[in-house]
PDB file of N, CA, C, O and CB in Angstrom:
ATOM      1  N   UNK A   1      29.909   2.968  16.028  1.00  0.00           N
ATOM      2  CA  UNK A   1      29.046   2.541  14.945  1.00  0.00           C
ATOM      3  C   UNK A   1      28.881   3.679  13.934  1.00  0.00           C
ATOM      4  O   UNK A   1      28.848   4.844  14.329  1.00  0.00           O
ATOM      5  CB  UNK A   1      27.676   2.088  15.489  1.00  0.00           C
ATOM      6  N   UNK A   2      28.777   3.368  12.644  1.00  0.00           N
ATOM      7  CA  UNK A   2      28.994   4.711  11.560  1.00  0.00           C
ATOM      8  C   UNK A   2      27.300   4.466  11.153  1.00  0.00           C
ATOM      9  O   UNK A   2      26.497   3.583  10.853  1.00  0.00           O
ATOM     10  CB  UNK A   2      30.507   4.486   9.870  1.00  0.00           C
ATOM     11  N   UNK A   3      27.400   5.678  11.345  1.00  0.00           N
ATOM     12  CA  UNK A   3      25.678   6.214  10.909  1.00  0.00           C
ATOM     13  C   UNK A   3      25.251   6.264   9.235  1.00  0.00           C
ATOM     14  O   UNK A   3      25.515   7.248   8.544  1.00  0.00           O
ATOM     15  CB  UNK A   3      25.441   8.062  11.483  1.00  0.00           C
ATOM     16  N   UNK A   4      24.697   5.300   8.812  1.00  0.00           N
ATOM     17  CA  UNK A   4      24.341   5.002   7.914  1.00  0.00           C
ATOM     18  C   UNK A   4      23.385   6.465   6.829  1.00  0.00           C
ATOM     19  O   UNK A   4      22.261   6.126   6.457  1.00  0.00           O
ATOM     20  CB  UNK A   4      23.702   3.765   8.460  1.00  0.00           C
ATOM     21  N   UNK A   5      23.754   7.622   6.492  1.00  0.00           N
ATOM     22  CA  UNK A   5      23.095   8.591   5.160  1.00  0.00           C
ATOM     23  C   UNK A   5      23.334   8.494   4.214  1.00  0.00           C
ATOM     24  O   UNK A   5      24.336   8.321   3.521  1.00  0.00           O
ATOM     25  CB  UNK A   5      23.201   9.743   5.013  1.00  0.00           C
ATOM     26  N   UNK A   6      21.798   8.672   4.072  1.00  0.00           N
ATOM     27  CA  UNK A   6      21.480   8.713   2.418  1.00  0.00           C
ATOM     28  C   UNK A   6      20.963  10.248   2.148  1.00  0.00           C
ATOM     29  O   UNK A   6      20.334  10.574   3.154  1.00  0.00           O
ATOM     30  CB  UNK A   6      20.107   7.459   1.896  1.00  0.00           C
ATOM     31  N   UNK A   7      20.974  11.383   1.143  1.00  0.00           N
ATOM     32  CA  UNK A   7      21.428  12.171   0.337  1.00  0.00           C
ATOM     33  C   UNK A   7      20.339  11.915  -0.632  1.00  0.00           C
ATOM     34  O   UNK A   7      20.581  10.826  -1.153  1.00  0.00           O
ATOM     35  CB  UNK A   7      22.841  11.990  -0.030  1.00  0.00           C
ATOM     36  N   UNK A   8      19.223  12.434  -1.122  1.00  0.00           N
ATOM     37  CA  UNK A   8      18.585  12.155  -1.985  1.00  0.00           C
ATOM     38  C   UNK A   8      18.108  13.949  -2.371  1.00  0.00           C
ATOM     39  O   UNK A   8      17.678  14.690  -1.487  1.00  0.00           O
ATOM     40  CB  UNK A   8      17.515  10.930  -1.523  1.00  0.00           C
ATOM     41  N   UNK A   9      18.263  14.329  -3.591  1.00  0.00           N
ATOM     42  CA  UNK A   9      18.067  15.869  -4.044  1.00  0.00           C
ATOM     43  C   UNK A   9      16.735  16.020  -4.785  1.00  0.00           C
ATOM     44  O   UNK A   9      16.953  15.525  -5.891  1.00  0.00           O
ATOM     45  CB  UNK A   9      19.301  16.396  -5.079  1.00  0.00           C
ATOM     46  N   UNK A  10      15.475  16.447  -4.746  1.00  0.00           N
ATOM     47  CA  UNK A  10      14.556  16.988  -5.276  1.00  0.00           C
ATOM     48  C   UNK A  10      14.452  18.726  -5.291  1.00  0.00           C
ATOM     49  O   UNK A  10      14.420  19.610  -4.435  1.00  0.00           O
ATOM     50  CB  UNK A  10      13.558  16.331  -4.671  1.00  0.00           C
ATOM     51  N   UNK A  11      14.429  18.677  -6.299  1.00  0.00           N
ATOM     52  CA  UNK A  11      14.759  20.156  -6.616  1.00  0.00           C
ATOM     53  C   UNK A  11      15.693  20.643  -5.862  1.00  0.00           C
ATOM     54  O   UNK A  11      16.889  20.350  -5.866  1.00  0.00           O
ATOM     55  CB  UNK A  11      13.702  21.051  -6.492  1.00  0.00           C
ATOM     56  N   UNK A  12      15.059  21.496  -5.124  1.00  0.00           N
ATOM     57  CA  UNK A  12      16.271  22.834  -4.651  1.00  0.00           C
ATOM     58  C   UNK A  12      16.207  22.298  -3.120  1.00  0.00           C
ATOM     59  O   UNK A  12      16.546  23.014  -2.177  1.00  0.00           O
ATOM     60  CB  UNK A  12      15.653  24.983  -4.883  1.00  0.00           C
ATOM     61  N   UNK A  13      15.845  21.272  -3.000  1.00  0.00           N
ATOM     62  CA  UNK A  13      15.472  20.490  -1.347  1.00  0.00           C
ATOM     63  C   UNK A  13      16.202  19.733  -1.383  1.00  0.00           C
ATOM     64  O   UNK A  13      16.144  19.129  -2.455  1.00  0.00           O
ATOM     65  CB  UNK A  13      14.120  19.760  -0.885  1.00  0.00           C
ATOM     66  N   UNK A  14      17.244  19.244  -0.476  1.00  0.00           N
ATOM     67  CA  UNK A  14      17.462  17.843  -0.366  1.00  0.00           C
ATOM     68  C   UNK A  14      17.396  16.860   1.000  1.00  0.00           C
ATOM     69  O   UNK A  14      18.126  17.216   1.925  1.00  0.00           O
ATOM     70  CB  UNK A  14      18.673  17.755  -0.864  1.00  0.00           C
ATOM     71  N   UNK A  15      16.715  15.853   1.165  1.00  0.00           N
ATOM     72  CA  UNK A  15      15.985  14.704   1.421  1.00  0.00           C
ATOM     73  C   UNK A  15      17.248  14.223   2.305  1.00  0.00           C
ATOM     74  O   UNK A  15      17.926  13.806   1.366  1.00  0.00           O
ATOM     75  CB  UNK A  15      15.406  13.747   0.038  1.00  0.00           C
ATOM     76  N   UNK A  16      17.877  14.036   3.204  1.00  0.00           N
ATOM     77  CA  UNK A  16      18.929  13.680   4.004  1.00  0.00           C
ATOM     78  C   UNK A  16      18.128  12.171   4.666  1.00  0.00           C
ATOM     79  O   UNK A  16      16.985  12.419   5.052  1.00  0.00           O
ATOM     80  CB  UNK A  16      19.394  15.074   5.191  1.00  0.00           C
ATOM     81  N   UNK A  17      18.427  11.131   4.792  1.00  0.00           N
ATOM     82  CA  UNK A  17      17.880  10.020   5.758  1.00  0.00           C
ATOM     83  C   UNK A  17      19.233   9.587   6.504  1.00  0.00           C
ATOM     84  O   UNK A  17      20.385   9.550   6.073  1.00  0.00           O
ATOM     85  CB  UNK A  17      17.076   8.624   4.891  1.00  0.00           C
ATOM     86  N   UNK A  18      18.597   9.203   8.037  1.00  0.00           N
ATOM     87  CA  UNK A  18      19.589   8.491   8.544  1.00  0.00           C
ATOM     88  C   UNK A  18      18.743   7.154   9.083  1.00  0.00           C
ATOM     89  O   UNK A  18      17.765   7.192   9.829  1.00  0.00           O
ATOM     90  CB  UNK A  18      20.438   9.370   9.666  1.00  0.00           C
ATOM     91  N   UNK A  19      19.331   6.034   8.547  1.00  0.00           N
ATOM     92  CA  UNK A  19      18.768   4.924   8.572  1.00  0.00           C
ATOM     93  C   UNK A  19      18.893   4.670   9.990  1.00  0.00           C
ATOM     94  O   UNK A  19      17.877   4.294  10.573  1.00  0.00           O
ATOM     95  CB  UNK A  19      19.294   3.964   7.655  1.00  0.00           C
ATOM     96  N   UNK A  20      19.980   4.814  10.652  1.00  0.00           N
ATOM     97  CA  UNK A  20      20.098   3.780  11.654  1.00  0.00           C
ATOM     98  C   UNK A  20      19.263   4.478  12.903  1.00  0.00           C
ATOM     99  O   UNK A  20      18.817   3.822  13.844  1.00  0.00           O
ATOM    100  CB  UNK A  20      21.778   3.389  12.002  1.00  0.00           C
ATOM    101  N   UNK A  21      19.138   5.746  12.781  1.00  0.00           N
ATOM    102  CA  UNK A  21      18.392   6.711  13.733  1.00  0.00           C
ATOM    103  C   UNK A  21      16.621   6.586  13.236  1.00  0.00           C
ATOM    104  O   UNK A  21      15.832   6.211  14.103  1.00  0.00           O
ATOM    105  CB  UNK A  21      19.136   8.525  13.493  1.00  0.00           C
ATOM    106  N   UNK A  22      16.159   6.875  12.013  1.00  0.00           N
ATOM    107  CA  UNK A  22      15.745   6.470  11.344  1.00  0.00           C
ATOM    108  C   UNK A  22      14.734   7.599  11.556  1.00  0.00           C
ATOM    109  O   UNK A  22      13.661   7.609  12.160  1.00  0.00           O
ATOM    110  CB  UNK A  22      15.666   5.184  11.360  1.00  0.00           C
ATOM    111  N   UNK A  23      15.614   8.862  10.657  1.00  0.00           N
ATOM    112  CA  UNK A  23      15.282  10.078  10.793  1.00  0.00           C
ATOM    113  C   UNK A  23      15.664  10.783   9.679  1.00  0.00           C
ATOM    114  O   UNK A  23      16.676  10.569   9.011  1.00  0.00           O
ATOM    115  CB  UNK A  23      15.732  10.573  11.881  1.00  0.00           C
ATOM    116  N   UNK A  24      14.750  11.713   9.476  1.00  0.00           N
ATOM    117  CA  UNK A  24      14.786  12.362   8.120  1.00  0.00           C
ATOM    118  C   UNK A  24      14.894  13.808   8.091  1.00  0.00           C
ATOM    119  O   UNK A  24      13.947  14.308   8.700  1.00  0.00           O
ATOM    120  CB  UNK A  24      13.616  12.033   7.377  1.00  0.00           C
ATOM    121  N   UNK A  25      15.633  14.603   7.647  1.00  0.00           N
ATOM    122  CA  UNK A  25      15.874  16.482   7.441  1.00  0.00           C
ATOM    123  C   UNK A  25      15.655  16.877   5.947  1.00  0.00           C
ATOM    124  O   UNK A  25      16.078  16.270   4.964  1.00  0.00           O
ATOM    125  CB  UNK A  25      17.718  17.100   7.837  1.00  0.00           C
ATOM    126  N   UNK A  26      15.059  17.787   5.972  1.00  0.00           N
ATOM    127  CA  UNK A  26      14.700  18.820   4.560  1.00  0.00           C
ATOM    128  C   UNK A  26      15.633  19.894   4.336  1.00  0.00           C
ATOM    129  O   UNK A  26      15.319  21.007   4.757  1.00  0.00           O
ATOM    130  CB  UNK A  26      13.242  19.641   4.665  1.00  0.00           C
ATOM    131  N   UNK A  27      16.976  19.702   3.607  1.00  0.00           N
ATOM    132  CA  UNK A  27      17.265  20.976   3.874  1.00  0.00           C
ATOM    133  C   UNK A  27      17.726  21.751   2.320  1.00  0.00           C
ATOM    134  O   UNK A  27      17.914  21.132   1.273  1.00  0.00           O
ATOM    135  CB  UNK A  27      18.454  20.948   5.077  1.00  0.00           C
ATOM    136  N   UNK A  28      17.830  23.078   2.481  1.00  0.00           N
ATOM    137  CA  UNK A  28      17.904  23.421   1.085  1.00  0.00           C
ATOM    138  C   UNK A  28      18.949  23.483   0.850  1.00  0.00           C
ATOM    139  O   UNK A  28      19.909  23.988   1.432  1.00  0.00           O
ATOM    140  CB  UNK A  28      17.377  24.422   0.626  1.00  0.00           C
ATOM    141  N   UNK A  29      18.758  22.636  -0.594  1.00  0.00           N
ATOM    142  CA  UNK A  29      20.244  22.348  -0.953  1.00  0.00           C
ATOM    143  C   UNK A  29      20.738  22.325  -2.404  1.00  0.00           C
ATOM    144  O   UNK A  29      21.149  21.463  -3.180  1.00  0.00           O
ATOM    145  CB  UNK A  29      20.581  21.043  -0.436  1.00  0.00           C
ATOM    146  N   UNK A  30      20.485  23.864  -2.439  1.00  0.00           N
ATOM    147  CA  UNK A  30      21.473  24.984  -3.085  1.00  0.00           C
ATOM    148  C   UNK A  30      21.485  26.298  -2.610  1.00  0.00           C
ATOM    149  O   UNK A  30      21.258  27.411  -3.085  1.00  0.00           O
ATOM    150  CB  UNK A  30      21.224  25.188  -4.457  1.00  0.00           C
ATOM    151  N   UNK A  31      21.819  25.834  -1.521  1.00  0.00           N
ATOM    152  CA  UNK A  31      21.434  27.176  -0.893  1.00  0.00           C
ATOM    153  C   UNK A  31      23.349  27.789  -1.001  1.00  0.00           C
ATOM    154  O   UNK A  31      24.074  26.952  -0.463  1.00  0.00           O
ATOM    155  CB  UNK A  31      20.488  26.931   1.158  1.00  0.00           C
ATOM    156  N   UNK A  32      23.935  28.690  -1.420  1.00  0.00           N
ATOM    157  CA  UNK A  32      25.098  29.182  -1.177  1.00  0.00           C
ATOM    158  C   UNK A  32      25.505  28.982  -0.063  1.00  0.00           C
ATOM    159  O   UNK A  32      25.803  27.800   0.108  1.00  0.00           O
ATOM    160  CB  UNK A  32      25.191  30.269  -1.389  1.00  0.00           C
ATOM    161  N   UNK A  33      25.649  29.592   0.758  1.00  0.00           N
ATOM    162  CA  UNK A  33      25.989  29.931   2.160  1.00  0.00           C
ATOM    163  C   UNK A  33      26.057  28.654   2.655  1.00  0.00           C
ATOM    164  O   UNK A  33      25.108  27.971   2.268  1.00  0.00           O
ATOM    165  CB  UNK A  33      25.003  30.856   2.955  1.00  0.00           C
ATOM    166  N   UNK A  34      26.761  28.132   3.304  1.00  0.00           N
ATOM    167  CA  UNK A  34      26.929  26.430   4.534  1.00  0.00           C
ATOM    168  C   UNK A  34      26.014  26.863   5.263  1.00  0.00           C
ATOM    169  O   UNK A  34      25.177  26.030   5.612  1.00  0.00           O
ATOM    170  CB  UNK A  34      28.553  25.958   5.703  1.00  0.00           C
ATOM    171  N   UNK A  35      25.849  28.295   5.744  1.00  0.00           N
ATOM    172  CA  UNK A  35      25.039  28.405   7.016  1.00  0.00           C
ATOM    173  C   UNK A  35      23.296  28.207   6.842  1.00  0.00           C
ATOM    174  O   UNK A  35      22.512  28.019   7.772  1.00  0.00           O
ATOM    175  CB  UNK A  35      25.385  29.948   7.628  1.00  0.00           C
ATOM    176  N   UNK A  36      22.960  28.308   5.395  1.00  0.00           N
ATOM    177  CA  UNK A  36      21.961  28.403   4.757  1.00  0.00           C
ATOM    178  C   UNK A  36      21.525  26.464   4.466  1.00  0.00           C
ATOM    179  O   UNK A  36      20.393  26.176   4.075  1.00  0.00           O
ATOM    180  CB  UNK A  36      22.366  29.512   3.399  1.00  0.00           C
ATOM    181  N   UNK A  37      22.277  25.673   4.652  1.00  0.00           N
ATOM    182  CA  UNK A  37      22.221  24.317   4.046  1.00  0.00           C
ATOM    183  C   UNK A  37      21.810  23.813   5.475  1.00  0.00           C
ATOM    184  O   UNK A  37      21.486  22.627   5.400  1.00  0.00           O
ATOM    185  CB  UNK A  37      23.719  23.629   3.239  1.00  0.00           C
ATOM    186  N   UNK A  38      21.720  24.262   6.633  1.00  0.00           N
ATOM    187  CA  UNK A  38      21.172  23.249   7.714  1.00  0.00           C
ATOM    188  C   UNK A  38      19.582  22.768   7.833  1.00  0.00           C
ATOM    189  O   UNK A  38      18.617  23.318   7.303  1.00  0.00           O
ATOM    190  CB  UNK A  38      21.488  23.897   9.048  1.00  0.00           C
ATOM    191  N   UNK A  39      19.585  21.914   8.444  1.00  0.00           N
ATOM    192  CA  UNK A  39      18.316  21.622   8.410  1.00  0.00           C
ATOM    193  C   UNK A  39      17.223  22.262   8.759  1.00  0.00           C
ATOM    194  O   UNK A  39      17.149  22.733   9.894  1.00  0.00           O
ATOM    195  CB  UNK A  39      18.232  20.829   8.861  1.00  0.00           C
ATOM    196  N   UNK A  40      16.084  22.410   7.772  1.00  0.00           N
ATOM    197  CA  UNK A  40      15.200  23.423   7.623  1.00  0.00           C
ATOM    198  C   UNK A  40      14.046  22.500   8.333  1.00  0.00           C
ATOM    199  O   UNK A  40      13.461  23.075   9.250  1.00  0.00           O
ATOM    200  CB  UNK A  40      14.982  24.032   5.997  1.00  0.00           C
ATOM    201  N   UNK A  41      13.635  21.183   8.059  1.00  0.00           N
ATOM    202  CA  UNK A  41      12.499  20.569   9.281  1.00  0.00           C
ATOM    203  C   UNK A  41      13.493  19.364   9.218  1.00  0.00           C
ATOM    204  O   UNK A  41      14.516  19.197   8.554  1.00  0.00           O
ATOM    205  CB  UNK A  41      10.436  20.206   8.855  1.00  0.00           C
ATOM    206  N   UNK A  42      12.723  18.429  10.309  1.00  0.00           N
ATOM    207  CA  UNK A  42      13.728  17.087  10.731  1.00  0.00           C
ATOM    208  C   UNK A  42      12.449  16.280  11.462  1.00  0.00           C
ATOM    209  O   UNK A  42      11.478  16.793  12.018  1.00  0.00           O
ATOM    210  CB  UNK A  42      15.365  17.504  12.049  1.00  0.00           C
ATOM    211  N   UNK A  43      12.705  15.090  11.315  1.00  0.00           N
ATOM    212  CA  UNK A  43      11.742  13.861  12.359  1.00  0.00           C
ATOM    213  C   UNK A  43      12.351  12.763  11.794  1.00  0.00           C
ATOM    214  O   UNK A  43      13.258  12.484  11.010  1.00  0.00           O
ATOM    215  CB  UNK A  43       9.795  13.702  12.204  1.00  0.00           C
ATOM    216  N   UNK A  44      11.043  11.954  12.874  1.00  0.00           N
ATOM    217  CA  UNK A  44      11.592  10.685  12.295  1.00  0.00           C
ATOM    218  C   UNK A  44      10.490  10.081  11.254  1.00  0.00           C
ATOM    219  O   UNK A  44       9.348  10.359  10.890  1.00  0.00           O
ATOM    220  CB  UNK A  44      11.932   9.585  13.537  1.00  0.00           C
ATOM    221  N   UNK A  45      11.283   9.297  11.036  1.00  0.00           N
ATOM    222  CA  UNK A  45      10.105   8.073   9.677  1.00  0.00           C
ATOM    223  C   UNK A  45       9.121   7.742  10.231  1.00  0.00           C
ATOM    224  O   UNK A  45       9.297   7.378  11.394  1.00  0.00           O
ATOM    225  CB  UNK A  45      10.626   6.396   9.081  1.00  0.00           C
ATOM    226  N   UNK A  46       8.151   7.719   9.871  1.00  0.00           N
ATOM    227  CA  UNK A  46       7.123   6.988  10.312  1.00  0.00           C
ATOM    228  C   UNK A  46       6.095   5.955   9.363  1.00  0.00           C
ATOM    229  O   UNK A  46       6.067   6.071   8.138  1.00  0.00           O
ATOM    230  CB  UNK A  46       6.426   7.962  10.895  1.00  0.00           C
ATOM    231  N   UNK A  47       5.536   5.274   9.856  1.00  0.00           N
ATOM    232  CA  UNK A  47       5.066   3.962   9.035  1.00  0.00           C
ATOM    233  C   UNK A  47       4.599   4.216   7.890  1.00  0.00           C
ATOM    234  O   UNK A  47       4.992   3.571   6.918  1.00  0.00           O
ATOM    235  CB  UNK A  47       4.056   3.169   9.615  1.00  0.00           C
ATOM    236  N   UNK A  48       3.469   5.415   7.748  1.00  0.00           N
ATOM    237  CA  UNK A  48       3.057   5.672   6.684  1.00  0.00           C
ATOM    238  C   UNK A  48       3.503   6.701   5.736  1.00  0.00           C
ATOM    239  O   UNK A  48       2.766   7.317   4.966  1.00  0.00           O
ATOM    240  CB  UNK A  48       2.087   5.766   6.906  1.00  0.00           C
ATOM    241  N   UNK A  49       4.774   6.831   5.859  1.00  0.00           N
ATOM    242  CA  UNK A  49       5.957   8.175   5.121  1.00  0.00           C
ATOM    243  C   UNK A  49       5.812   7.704   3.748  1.00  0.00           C
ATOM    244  O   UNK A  49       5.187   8.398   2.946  1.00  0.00           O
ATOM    245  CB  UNK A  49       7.985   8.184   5.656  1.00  0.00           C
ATOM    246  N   UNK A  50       6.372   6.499   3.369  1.00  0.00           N
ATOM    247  CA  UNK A  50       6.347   5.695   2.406  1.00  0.00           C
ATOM    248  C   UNK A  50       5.385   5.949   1.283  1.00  0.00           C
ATOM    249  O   UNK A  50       5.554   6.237   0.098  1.00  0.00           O
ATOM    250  CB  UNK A  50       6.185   4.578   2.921  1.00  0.00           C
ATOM    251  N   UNK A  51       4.112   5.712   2.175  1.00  0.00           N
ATOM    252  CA  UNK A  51       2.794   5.806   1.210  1.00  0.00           C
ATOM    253  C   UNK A  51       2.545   7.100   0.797  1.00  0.00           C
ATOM    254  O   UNK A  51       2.401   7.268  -0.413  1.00  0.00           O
ATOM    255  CB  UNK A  51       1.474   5.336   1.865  1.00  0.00           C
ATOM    256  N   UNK A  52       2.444   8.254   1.693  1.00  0.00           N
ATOM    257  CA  UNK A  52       2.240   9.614   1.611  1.00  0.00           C
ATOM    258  C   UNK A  52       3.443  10.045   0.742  1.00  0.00           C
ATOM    259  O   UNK A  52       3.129  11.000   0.032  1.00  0.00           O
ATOM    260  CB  UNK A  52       2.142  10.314   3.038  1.00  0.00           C
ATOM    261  N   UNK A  53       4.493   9.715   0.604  1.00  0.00           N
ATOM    262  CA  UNK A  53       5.496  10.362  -0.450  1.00  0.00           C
ATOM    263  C   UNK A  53       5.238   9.569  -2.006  1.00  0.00           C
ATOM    264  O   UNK A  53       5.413  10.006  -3.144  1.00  0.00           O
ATOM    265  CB  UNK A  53       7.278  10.091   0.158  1.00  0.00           C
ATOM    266  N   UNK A  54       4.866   8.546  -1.637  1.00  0.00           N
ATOM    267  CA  UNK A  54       4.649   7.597  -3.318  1.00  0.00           C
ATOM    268  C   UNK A  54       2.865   8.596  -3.721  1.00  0.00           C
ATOM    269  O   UNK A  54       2.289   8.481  -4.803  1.00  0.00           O
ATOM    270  CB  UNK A  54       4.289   4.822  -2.943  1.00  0.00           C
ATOM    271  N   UNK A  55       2.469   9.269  -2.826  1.00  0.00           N
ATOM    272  CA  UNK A  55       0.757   9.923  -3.253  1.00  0.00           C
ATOM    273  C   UNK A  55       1.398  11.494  -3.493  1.00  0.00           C
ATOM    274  O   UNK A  55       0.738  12.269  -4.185  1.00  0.00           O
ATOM    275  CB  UNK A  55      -0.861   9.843  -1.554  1.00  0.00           C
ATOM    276  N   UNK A  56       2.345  11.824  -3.066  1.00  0.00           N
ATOM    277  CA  UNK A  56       3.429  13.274  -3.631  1.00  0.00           C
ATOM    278  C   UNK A  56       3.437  12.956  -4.847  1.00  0.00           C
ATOM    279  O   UNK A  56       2.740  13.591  -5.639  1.00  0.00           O
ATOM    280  CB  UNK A  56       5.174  13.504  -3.088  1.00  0.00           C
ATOM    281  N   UNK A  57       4.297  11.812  -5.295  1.00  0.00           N
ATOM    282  CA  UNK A  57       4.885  11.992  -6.401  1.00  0.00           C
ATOM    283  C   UNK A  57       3.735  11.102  -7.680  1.00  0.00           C
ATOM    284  O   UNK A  57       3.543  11.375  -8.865  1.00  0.00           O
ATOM    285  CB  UNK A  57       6.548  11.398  -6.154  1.00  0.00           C
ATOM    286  N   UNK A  58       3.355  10.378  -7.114  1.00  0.00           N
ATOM    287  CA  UNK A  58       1.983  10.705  -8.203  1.00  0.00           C
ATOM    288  C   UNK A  58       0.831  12.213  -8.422  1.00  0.00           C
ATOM    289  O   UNK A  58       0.452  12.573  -9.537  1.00  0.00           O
ATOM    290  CB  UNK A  58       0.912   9.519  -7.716  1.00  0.00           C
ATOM    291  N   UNK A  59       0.501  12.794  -7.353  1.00  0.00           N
ATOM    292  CA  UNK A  59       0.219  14.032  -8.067  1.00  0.00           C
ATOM    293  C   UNK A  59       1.488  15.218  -8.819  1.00  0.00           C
ATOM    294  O   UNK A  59       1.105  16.252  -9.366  1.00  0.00           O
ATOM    295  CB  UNK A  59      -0.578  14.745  -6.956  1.00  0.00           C
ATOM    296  N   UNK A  60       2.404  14.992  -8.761  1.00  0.00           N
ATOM    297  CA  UNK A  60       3.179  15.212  -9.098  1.00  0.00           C
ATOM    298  C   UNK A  60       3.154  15.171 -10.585  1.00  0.00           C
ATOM    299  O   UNK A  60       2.947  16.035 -11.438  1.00  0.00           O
ATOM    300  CB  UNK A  60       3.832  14.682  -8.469  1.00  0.00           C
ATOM    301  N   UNK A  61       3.449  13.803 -10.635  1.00  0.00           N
ATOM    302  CA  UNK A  61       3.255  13.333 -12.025  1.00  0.00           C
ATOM    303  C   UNK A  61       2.234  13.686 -12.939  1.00  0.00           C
ATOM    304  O   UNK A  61       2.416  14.006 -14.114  1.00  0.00           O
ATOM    305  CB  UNK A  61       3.159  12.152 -12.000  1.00  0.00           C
ATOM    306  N   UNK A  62       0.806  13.591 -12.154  1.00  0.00           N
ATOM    307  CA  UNK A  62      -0.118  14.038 -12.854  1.00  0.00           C
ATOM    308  C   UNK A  62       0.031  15.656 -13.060  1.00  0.00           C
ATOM    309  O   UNK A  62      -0.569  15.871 -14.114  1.00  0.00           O
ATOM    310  CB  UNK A  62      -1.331  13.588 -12.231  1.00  0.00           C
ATOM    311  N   UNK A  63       0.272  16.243 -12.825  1.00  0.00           N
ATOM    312  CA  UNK A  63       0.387  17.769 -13.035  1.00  0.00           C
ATOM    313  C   UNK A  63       1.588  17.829 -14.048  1.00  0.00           C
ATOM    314  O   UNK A  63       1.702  18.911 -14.624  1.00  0.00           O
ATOM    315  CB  UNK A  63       0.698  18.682 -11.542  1.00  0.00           C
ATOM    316  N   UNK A  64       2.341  17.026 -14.308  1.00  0.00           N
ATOM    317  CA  UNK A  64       3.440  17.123 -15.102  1.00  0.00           C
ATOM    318  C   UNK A  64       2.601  16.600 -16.430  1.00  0.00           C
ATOM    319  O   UNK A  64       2.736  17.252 -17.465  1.00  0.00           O
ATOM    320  CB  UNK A  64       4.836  16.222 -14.548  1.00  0.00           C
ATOM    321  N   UNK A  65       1.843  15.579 -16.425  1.00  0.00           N
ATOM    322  CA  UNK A  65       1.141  14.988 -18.066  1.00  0.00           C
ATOM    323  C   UNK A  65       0.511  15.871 -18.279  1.00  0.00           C
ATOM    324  O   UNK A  65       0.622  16.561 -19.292  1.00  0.00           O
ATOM    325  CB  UNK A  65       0.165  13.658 -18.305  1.00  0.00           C
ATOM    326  N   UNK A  66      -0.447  16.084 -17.203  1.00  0.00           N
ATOM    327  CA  UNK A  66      -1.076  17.635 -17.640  1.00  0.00           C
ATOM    328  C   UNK A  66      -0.714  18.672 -18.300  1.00  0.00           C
ATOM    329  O   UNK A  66      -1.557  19.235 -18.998  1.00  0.00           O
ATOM    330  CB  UNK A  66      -1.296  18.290 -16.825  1.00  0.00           C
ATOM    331  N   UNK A  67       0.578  19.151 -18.238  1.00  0.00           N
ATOM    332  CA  UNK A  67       1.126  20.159 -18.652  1.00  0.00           C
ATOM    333  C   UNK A  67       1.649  19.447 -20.237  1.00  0.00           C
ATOM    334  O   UNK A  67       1.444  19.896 -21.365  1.00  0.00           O
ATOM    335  CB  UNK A  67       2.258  20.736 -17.496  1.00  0.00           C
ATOM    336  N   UNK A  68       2.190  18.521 -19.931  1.00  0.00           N
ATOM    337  CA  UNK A  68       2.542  18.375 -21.716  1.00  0.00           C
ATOM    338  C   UNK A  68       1.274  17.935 -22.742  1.00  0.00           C
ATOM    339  O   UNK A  68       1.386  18.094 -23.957  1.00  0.00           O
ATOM    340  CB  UNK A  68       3.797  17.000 -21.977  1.00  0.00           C
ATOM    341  N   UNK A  69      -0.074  17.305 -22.066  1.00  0.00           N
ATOM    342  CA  UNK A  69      -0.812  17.593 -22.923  1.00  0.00           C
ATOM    343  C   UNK A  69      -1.592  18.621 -23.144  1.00  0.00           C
ATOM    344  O   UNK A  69      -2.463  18.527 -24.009  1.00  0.00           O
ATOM    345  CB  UNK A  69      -1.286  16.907 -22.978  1.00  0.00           C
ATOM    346  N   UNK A  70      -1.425  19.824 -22.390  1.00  0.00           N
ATOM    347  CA  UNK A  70      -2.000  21.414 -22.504  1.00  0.00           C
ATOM    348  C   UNK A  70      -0.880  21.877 -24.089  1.00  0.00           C
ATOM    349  O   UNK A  70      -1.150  22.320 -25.205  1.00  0.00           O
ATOM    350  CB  UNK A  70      -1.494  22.672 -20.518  1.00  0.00           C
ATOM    351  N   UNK A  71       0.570  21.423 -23.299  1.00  0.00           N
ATOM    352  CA  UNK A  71       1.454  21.865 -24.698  1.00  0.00           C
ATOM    353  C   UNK A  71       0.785  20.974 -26.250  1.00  0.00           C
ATOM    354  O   UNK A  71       0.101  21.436 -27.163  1.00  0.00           O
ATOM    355  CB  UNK A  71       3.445  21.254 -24.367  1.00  0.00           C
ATOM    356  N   UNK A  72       1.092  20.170 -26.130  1.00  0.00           N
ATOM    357  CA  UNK A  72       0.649  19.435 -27.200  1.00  0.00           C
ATOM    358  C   UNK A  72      -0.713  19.390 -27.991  1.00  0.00           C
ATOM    359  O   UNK A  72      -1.058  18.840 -29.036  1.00  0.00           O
ATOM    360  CB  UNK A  72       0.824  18.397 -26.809  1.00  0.00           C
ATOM    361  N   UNK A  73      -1.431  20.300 -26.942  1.00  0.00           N
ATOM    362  CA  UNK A  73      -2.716  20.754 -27.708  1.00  0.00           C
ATOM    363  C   UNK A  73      -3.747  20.072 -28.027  1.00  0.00           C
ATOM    364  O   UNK A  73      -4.674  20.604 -28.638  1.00  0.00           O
ATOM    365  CB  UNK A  73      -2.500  21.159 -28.755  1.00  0.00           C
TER     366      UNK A  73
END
């Protein structure tokens, strides 16, 4: 059976999923070195991953409007 990854890059991190295991690795990824690109944490999914990453990337966001209306004055 071929193990279903997905590859997803945020910043200098990238987001590895394996669906069918249904497990997730952080690893840095730009890191030069191959030896430097292994996985830095790993688990599995869990029910509420979903929600807690969609509440990441809304503060996220908000710190990003923030900043362009500090620029914009």
């Amino acid at each position: 059976m071929k193990t279903e990854k997905q590859k997803l890059q945020v910043a200098h991190v990238t987001f590895e999923l394996d669906q069918s295991a249904c497990t997730f690795s952080l690893k840095a990824g730009e890191a030069v070195h191959a030896k430097d690109r292994r996985a830095l944490f790993s688990g599995h999914i869990t029910p509420e991953m979903g929600l807690q990453l969609r509440q990441l990337a809304e503060a996220v966001e908000d710190i990003r409007q923030l900043k362009l209306e500090v620029e914009d004055g």
